[in-house]
C-alpha positions in Angstrom: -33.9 -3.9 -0.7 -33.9 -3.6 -4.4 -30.7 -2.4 -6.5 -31.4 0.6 -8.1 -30.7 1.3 -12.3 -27.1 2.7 -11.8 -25.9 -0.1 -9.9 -27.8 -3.3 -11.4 -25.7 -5.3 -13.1 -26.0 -5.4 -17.3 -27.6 -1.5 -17.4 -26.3 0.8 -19.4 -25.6 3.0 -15.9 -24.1 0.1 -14.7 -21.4 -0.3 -17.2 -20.9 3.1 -17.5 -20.4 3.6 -13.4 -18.4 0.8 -13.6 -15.9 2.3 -16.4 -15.7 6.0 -14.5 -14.4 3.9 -11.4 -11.9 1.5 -13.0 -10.4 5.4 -14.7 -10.5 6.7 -11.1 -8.8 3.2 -9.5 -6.4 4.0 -12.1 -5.6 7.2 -11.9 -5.9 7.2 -8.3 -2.8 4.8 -8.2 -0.6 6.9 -11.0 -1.4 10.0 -8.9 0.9 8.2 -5.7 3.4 6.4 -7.4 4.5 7.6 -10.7 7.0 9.7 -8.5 7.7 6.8 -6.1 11.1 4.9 -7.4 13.0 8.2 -7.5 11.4 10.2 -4.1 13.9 8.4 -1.7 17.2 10.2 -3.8 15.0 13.2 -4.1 14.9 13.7 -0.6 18.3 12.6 -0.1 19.6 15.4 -2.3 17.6 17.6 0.1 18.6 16.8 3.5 21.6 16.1 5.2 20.8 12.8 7.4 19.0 9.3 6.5 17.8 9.9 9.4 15.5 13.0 7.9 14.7 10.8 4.9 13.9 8.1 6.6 11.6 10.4 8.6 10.0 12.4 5.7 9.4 9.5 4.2 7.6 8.1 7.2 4.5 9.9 7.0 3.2 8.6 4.3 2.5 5.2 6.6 1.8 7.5 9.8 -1.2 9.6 8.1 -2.6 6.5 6.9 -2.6 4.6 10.3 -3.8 7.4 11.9 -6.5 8.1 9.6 -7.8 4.9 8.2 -10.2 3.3 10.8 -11.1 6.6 12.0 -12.7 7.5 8.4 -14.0 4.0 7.5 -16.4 4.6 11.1 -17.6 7.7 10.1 -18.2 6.5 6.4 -20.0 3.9 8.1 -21.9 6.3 9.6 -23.0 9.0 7.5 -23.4 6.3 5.1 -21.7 7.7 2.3 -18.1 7.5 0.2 -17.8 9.4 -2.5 -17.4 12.8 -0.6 -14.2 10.9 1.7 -12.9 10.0 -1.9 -13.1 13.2 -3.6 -11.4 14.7 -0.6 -8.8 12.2 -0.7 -8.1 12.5 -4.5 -7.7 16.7 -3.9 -5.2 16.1 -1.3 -3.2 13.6 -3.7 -3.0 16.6 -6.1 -2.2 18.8 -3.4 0.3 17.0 -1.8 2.2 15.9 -4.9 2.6 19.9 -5.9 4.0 20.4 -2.1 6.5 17.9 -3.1 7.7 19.3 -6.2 8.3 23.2 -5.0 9.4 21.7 -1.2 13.0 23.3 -0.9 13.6 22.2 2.7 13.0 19.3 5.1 9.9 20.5 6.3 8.4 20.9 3.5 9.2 17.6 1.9 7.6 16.3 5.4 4.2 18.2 5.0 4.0 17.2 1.3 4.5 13.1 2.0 2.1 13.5 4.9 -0.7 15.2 2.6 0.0 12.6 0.3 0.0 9.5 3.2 -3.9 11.0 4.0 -4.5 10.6 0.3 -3.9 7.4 0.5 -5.9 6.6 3.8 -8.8 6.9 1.7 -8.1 4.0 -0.6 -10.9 1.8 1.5 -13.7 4.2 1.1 -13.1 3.8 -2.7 -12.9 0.0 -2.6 -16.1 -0.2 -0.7 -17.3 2.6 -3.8 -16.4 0.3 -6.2 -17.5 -3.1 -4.2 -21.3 -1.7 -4.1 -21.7 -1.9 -7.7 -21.8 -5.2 -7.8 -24.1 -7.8 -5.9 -22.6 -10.0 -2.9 -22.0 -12.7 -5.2 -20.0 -11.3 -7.8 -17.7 -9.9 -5.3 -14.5 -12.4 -6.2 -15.2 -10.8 -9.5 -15.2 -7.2 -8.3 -12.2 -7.5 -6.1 -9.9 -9.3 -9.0 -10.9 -6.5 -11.4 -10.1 -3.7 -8.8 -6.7 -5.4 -8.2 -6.1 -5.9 -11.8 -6.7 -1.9 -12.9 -4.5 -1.1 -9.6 -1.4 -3.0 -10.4 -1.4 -1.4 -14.1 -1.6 1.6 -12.5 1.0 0.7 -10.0 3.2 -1.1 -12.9 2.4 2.0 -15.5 3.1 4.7 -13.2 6.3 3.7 -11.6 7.6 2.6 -15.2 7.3 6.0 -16.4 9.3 7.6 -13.8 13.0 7.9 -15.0 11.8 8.4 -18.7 10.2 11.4 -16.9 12.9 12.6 -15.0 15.5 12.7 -17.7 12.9 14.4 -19.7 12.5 17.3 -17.8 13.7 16.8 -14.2 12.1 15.9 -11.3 9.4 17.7 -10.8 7.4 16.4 -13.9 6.4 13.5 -12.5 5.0 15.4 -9.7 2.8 17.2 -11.3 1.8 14.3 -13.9 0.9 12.7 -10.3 -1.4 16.1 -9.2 -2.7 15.9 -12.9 -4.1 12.3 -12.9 -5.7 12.9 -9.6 -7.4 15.9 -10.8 -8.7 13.2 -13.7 -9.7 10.9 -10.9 -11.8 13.8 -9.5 -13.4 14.9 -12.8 -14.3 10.7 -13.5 -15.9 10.8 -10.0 -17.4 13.9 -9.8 -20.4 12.4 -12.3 -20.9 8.9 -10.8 -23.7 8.4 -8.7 -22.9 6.9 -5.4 -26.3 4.3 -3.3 -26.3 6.1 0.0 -26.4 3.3 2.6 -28.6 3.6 5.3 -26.2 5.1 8.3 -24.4 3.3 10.6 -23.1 4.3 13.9 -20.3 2.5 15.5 -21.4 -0.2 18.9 -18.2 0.3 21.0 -18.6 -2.7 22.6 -18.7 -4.6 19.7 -15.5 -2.8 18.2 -13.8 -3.6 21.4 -14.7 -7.4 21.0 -13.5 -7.8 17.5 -10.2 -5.7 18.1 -9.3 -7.8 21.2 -9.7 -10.9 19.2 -6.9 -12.7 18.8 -7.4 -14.2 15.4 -7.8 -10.5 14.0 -5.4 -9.0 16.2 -2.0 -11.4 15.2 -2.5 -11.6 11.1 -2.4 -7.6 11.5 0.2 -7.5 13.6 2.5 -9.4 11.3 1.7 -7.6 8.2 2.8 -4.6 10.4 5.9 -6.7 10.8 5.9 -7.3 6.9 5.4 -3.6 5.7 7.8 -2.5 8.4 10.8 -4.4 6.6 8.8 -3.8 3.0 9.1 0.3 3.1 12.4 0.3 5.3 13.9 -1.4 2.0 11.7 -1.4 -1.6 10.5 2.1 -0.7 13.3 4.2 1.0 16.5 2.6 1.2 17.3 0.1 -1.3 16.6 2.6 -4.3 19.7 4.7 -2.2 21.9 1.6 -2.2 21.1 1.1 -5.8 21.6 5.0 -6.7 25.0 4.3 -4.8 26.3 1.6 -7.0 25.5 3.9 -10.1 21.9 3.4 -10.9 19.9 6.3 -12.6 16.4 7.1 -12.3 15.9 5.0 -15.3 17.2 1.9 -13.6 15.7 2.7 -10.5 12.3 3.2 -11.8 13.0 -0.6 -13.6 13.3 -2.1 -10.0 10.5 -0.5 -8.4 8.5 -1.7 -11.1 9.8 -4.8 -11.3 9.3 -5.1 -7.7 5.4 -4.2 -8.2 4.8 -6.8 -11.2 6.7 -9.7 -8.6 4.1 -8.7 -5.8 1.4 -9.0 -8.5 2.5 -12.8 -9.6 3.0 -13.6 -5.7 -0.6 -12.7 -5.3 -1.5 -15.3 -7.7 0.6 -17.6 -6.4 -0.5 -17.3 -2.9 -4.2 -17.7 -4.3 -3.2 -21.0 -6.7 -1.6 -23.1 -3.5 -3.0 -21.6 0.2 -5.5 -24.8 0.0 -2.8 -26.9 -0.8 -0.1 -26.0 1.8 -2.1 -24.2 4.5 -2.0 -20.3 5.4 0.4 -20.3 7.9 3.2 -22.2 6.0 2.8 -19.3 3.6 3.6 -17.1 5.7 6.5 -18.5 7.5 7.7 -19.0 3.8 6.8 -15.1 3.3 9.1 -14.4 6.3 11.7 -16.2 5.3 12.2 -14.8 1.9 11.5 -11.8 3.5 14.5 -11.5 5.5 16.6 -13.2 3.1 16.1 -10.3 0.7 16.5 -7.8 3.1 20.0 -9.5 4.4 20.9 -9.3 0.8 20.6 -5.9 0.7 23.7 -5.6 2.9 26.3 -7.5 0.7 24.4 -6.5 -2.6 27.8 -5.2 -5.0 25.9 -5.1 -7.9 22.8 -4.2 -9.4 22.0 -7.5 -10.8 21.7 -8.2 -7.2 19.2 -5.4 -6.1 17.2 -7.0 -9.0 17.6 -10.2 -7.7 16.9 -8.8 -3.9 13.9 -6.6 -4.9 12.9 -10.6 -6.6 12.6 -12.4 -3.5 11.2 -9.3 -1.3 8.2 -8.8 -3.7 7.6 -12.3 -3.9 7.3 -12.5 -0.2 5.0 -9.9 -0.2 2.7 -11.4 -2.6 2.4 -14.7 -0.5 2.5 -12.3 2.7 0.2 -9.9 2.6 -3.0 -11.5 1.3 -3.2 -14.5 3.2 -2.3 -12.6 6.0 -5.2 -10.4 5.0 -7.6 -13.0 5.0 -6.4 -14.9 7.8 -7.6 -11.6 9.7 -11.2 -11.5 8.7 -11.9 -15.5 7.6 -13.6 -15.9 11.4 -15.7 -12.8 11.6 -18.9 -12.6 10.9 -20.1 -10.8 7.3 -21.7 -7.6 9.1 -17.9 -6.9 10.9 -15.5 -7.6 7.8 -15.9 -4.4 6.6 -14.7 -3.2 10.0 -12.2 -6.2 10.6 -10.4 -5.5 7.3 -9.6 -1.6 7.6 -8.4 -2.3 11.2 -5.8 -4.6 9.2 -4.7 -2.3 7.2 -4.9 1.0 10.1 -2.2 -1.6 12.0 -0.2 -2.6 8.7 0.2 1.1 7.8 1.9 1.3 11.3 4.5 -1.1 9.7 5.0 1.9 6.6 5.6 4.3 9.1 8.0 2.5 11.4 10.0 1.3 8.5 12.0 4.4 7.3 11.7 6.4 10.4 13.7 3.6 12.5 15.5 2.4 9.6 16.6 5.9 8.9 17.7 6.2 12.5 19.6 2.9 12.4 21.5 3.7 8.7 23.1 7.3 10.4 24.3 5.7 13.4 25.4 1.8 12.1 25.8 2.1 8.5 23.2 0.7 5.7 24.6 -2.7 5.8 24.1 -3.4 9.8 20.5 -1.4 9.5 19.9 -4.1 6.5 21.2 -7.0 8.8 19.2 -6.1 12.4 16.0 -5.3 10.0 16.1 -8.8 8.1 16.9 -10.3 11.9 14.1 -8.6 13.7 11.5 -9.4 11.0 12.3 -13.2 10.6 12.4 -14.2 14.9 9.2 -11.9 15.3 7.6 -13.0 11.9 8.5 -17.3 12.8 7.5 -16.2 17.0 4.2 -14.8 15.7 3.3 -17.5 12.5 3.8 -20.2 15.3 0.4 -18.9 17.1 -1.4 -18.7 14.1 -4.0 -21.3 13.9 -3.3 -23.4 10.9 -6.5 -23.3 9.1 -5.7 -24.3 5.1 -8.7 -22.2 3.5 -9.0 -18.6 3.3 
């Protein structure tokens, strides 16, 4: 089948679709995070447990497992995005400005979960972006989209205790409903190849979810992201705002934290052939918990700088090899499939995370909840790496 004028590579469409989308990755990211660093002390100041921040700041992972291999099927099947990804960029608006007027717990939970099935639709605007570009300039379209997310990532999160001192809180909020709406108006003109539509075979779904080489690299980056978002996300920018940090600071380590993950990735890329995938990740576990451990002695904020170090940069080497370990065996026509199941199961990880870690902090203490999560993440992590087939290429 031919490639029609506004996706061929080199047209004047083409460049132009190409440009809109890039804006939209971009904004799409600044919407979510440019109030991240600070939200765990914003809903600390609103609640009266860790246990409720823990929990409110849960759903953003639980929407997004719950809704992410439900929508890639049905995008699958009507064959269509953009409409999935216009949806999701309204409810990124909406949820941020339930955020900034929530006065009570349950409203800070109902704003994080509107915002948690914003994000769920971050795959059908990958696979948006993907179709513009022909199967072999796909290494291409995948660096580009990383690129123009982690400056988004990097940007946003940067800006947010600039922000706050500025004019409190609730700026960054609606900066983040503001740049969605700028994500909507970029999309709103590009014009979207309808695929033809696709309905799900159950019994092929069933045979690549029982699979053990898909099933294990997912659950380990569950295992990964639960120990990621119990500590960069929700409770390591408390410790740090306990040992005096203000937003300023704390929007520093987040960042700081992003831009690691983003030299990890290269890493991981530049020397996976050379030491095999599943060293990498037993190395991603073990700087994993050895962050996370450090979290429970940390005195200092040079040492949640030097903490946040070592977890991005296990998260860097984790995540995409685990990511590709997942979907290096299945055939082209199920990767699609193979890779939102990964990150459905991962986002199970984000949700886990501060709900249980939440939990653990009001009955043990920080330090303990710090201890049993580095603990639990390494023997499960080194347990599961050990029945990884030890395949060298990605």
């Amino acid at each position: 089948m031919s490639r029609s004028a506004v996706s061929r590579p080199g047209t004047t469409n083409h460049r132009m679709m190409t440009i809109l989308l890039c804006v939209a990755v971009l904004m799409y990211w600044i919407s979510l995070y440019i109030y991240a660093p600070t939200l765990p002390t914003y809903v600390e100041n609103k609640v009266d447990s860790l246990s409720s921040v823990g929990i409110i700041l849960s759903m953003y992972g639980l929407w997004q497992a719950i809704i992410r291999f439900p929508l890639g099927l049905v995008a699958d099947w009507v064959g269509r995005r953009k409409p999935f990804v216009l949806v999701g960029l309204s409810l990124g608006a909406l949820g941020a400005l339930l955020l900034a007027s929530a006065d009570s717990a349950s409203g800070l939970l109902i704003g994080r979960a509107v915002t948690g099935l914003a994000a769920g639709t971050w795959v059908p605007l990958v696979v948006m972006f993907s179709s513009l570009f022909p199967p072999e300039d796909a290494v291409r379209a995948s660096a580009l989209l990383t690129f123009v997310g982690g400056v988004g990532r990097i940007l946003a999160t940067a800006l947010t205790g600039t922000l706050n001192n500025w004019m409190g809180y609730s700026l960054a909020f609606y900066l983040a409903a503001a740049a969605a709406v700028v994500a909507v108006l970029t999309i709103l003109p590009a014009r979207e190849d309808p695929q033809p539509p696709k309905a799900p075979s159950l019994g092929d779904l069933a045979h690549l979810l029982s699979r053990s080489d898909v099933l294990l690299p997912s659950l380990l980056s569950m295992i990964h992201q639960y120990a990621n978002w119990a500590t960069t996300f929700s409770f390591v920018p408390i410790l740090a705002g306990a040992l005096g940090a203000d937003d300023v600071m704390l929007s520093a380590l987040l960042s700081f934290n992003i831009a690691v993950v983003t030299f990890g990735n290269l890493i991981a890329t530049a020397v996976v052939c050379r030491i095999g995938a599943r060293h990498m990740v037993y190395l991603s576990f073990v700087l994993l918990a050895l962050g996370t451990a450090s979290a429970a002695i940390a005195r200092s904020m040079v040492a949640v700088f030097v903490l946040q170090f070592v977890i991005g940069l296990s998260n860097g080497i984790g995540y995409p090899v685990l990511m590709g370990m997942s979907i290096r065996n299945v055939d082209e026509a199920q990767r699609g499939t193979a890779m939102v199941f990964h990150q459905a199961v991962y986002a199970i990880g984000m949700f886990a995370g501060p709900a249980l870690s939440g939990v653990l902090a009001d009955r043990f203490g920080m330090s303990p909840m710090f201890v049993a999560t580095a603990v639990a993440s390494l023997l499960i992590g080194l347990v599961g790496t050990r029945r990884l087939s030890a395949g060298r290429s990605l």
